[in-house]
C-alpha positions in Angstrom: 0.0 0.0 0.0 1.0 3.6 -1.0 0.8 5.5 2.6 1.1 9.0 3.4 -1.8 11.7 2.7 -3.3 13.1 5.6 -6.6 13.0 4.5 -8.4 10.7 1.4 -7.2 10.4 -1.7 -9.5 12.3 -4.6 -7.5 11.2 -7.2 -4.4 9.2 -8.9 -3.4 8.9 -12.0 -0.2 6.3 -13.5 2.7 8.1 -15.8 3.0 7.1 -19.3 6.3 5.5 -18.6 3.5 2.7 -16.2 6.6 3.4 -13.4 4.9 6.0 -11.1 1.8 7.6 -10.1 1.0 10.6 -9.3 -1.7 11.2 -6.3 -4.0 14.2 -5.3 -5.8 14.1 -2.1 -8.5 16.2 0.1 -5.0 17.2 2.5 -4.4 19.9 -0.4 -1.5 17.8 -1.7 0.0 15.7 -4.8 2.6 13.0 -4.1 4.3 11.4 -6.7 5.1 7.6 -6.1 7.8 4.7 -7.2 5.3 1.8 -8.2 8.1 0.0 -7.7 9.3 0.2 -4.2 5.7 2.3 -3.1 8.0 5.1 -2.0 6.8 8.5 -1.7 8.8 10.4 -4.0 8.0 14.3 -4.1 5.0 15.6 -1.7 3.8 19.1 -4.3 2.0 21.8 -1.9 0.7 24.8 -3.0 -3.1 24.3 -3.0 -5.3 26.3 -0.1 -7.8 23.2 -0.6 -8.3 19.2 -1.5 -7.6 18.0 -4.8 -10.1 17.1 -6.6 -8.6 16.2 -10.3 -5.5 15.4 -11.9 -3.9 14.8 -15.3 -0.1 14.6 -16.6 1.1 15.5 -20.1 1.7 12.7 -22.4 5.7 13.1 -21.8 4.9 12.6 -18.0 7.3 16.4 -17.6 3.7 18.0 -16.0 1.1 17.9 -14.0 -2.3 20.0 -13.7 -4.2 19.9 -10.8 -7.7 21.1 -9.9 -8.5 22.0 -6.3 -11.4 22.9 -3.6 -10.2 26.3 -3.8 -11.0 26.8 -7.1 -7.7 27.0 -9.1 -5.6 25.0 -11.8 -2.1 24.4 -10.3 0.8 23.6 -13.4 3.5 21.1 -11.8 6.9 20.8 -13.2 7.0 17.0 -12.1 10.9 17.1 -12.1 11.7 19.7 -9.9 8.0 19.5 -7.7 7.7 23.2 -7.8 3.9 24.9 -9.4 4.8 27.0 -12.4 1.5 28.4 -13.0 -1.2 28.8 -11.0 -4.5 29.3 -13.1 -7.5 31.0 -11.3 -10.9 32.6 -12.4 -13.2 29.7 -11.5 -16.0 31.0 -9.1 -18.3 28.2 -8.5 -18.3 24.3 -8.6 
C-alpha cells in the first residue's frame, strides 16, 4: 500500500512510462510515487484546498491539478515546484 496523505485520496493517475503515479488528495497535496518500491517520492503543496482532479502531459514532464479552492495548479513533475497557478473559476 501507497501510505502517506493526511486526508483521502481524490484522485491518482499512473505516468505514461507505467513506473509512477501521481496522487491528489482532500490534505491539499500531490505526491508522486515509485510503483516499484511504493516510495513517496515528491510531496507538491501549493493548493489552499483538496484536490479534486489530476492529469499529466503525455511526456509525463507536468502535472495539472484542480482544487477545492477553485484554481488550476501547473506542476513541473521534475523539480515539484507549481509554475502556474491558473484562477478565475467562481463556482463548482
Amino acid at each position: 500500500s501507497l501510505e502517506g496523505h493526511m486526508d483521502a485520496v481524490h484522485c491518482v493517475t499512473v505516468l505514461p512510462d507505467g513506473r509512477y503515479a501521481l496522487s491528489g488528495s482532500l490534505d491539499g497535496t500531490l505526491r508522486t510515487w515509485d510503483l516499484q518500491t511504493g516510495a513517496c517520492l515528491a510531496v507538491l503543496r501549493g493548493h489552499c484546498g483538496g484536490v479534486l482532479s489530476l492529469g499529466v502531459t503525455g511526456d509525463g514532464r507536468q502535472a495539472v491539478s484542480g482544487s477545492e479552492d477553485m484554481t488550476l495548479r501547473v506542476w513541473d513533475l521534475a523539480s515539484g515546484c507549481s509554475t502556474a497557478r491558473l484562477a478565475g473559476h467562481r463556482d463548482w
